[in-house]
C-alpha positions in Angstrom: -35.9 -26.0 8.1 -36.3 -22.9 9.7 -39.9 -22.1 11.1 -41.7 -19.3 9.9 -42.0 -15.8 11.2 -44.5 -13.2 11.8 -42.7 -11.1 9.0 -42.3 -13.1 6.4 -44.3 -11.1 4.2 -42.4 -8.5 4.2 -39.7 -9.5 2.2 -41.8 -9.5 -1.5 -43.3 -6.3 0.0 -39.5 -4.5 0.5 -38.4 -6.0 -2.7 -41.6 -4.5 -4.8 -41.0 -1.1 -2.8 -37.3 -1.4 -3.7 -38.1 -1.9 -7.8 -40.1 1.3 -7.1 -37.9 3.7 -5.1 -34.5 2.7 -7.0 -35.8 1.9 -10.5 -37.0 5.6 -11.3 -33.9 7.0 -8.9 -31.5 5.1 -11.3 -33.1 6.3 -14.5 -32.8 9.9 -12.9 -29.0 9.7 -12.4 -27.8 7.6 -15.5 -30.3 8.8 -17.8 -29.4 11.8 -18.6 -25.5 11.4 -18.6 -26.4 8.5 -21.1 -28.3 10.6 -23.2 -24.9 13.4 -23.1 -22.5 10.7 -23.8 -24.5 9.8 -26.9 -25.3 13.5 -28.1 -21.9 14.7 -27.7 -20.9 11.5 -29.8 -23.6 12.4 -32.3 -25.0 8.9 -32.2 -28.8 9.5 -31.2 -30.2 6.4 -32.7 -33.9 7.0 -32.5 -36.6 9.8 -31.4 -34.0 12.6 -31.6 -35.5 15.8 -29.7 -36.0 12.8 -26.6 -32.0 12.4 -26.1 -30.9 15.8 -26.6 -33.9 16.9 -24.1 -32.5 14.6 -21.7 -29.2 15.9 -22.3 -30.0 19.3 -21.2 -29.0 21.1 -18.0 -32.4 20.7 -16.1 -31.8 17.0 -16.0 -28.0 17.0 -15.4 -28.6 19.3 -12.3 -31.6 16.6 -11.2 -29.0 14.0 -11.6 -26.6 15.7 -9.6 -28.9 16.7 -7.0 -30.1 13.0 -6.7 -26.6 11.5 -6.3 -26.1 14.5 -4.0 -28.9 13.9 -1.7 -28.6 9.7 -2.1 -24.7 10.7 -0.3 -26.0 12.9 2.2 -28.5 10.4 4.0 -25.8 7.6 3.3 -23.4 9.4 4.9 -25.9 10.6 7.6 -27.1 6.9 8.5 -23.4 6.3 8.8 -22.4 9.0 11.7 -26.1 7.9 13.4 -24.5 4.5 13.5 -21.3 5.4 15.0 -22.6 7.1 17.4 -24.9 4.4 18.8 -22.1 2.0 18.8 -19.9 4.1 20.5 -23.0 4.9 22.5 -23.3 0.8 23.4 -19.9 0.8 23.6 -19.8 3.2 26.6 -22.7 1.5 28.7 -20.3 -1.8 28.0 -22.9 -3.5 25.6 
């Protein structure tokens, strides 16, 4: 059995703060492309004005700008990463 650590904790703590970052960022991206899909196929099954307003062109841009922003820090954390490896790599660590 392993022994415990200092920072145990913190794993309930990151998965809480996880639910609460990625939960609303997912409903911002699929939502609204959801709520086109079923417009466009004119099968809004309940509270109509709620599916079409999703469907509109403020949201489609948030979801694009979300997806688009998610990419550039992914892609960002990624060169950061490279660089310190090649960085280690260089000083022969």
């Amino acid at each position: 059995m392993a022994t415990p650590r200092w920072n145990d904790w913190a794993d309930g703590v990151t998965l809480v703060l996880q639910i609460a970052v990625f939960g609303p960022l997912l409903y911002i991206i699929f939502m609204p492309w959801l709520c086109l899909a079923l417009v466009t196929a004119g099968a809004v099954p309940f509270v109509p004005g709620f599916f079409q307003a999703m469907a509109s062109t403020g949201w489609l841009i948030a979801s694009g700008l979300t997806v688009l922003a998610i990419a550039v820090n992914l892609v960002r954390t990624e060169i950061r990463k490279r660089k310190r490896r090649a960085e280690l790599a260089a000083q022969g660590r």
